[in-house]
N, C-alpha and C positions, 0 to 999 in steps of 0.2 A: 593446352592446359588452361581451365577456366581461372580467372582472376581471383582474389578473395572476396572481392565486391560482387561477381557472379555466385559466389558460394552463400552470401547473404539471401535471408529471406525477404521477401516484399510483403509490410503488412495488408488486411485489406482498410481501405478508409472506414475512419471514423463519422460518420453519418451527425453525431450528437454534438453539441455547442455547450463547451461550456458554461457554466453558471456562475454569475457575481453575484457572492454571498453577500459582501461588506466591500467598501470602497475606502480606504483612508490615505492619506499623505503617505506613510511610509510604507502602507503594506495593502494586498489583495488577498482575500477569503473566499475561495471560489469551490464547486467543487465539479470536479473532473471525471468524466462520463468514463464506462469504462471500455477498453480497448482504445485507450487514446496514449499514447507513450506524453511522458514528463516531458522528456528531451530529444531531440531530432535521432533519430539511431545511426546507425554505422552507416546501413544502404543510402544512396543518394535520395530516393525514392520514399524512406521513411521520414521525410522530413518532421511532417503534421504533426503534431507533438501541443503540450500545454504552450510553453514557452513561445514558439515558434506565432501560435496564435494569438498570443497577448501584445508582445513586440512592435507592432503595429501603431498600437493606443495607446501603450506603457512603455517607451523605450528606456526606463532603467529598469523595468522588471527583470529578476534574477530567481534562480531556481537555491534552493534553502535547503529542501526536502525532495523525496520523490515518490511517487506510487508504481508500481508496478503496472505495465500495460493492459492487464485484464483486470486488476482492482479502481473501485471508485473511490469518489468521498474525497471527502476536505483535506484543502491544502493552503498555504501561507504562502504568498511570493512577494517578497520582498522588494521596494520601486528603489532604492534609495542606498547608496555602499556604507553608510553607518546602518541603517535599518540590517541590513545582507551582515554584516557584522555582528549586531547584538542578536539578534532571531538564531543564529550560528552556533555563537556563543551557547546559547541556552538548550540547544540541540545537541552539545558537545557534553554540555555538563547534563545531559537528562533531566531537565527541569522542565521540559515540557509537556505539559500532559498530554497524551492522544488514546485513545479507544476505537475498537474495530469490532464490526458485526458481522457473524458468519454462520453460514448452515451448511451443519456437516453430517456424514452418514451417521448411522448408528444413535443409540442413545446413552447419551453422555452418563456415568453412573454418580460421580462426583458432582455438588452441586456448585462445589469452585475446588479449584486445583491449580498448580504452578507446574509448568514443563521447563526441565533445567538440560537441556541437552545441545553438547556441541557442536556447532555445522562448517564443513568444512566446501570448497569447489570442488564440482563433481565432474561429469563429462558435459562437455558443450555447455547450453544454456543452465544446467541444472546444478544442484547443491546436496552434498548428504551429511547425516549426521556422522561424527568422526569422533572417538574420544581420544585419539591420538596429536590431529592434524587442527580440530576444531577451534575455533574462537567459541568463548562462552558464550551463550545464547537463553535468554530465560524469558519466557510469556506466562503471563498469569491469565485465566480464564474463570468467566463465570458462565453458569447455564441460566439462559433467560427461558427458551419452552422445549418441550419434548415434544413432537411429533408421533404418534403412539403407531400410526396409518401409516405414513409415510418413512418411518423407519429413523428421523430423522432428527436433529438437535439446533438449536438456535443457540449460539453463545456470542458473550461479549469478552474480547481481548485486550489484554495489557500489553503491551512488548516491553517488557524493561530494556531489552539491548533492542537494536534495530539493523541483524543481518537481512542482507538476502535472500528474499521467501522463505523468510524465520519462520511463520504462520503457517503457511500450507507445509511446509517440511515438518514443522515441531505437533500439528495434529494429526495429519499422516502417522510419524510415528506412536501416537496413541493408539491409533487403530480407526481413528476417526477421520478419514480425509476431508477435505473443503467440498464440496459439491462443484463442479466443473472444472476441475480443478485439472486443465493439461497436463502439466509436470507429474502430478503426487496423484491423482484423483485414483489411478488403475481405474478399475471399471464403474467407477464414478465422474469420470470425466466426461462421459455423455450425458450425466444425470439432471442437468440445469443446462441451460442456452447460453450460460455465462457463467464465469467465477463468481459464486457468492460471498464474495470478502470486500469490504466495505468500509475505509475509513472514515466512523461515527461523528467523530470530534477530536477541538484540537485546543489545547491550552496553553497559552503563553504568557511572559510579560510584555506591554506596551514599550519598544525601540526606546519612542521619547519623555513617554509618560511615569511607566513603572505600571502603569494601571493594568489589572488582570483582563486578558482579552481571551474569551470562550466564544467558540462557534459549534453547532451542532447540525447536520441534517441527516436527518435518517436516510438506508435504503431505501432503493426502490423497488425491493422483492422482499 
């Protein structure tokens, strides 16, 4: 009978290095390539991870936040356990701003709109929407282009809550998948070389300061 650790998958490497956005005392602003896991996975073999490669150079760096393995874009890691504390804090109380760029099938009809729908644990790696079983889940969206050619829509995301593939699950059910999108795509999953979902930027208070600390890089599709 094969192991549980044999029933895990192996990702393939991430080729891409991450980026140091901003360097300070208490915190790193970097933004992280995608197909690169946050945190070491379950397989022995997944180690490579954000974390994993900062450790090195930053041994108090700690993980705050996390992106999902096929999304990019900007992240906060905290060097310091008061920094890892108030960064926390603020993530807890949704005080911090973040935005996400994505292109998704179809053309969006609304020029903004809010999806208020619950998601619950699905089978395996996945998640579905539940009105029964769900946690509340609410993303606010606006349309930045329409693709007229391509069939295709550019939006920018809000997440007020922050589930588990809240985004590709909560445009999915619009009718508009994420473009490469494994999980949720259907036969959009082939459609881009990679998920196009993109964390834009990130807004916080400064640990020590109070001072408002914004970072932005756009994609790179």
């Amino acid at each position: 009978m094969a192991s549980p650790i044999d029933q895990l998958i192996v990702l393939p490497p991430c080729q891409e290095d991450i980026e140091l956005l901003r360097e300070d005392e208490d915190f790193l602003l970097i933004h992280k390539p995608t197909r690169l896991l946050s945190v070491p996975g379950r397989h022995p073999q997944n180690r490579d991870s954000v974390i994993a490669r900062l450790l090195p150079d930053y041994p108090g760096a700690t993980i705050v936040h996390r992106l999902d393995f096929d999304t990019s874009g900007v992240m906060v890691i905290p060097l310091n356990k008061p920094a890892l504390s108030h960064i926390s804090k603020q993530f807890q109380a949704r005080s911090v701003s973040k935005h996400y760029t994505a292109v998704v099938a179809g053309l969006v009809g609304q020029e903004q709109g809010v999806i208020d729908l619950p998601i619950a644990s699905g089978e395996g790696p996945t998640y579905k929407i539940c009105r029964t079983s769900g946690k509340p889940s609410v993303t606010e969206f606006r349309v930045l282009a329409r693709d007229q050619a391509a069939n295709t829509s550019r939006l920018v995301l809000h997440p007020i809550t922050g589930r588990s593939h809240q985004l590709r699950l909560h445009l999915q059910a619009i009718g508009h998948p994420i473009l490469g999108c494994e999980f949720y795509g259907g036969t959009y999953a082939s459609a881009a070389p990679r998920l196009l979902l993109h964390a834009t930027d990130l807004g916080f208070r400064h640990p020590s300061t109070g001072a408002s600390v914004f970072i932005e890089r756009m994609p790179d599709f």
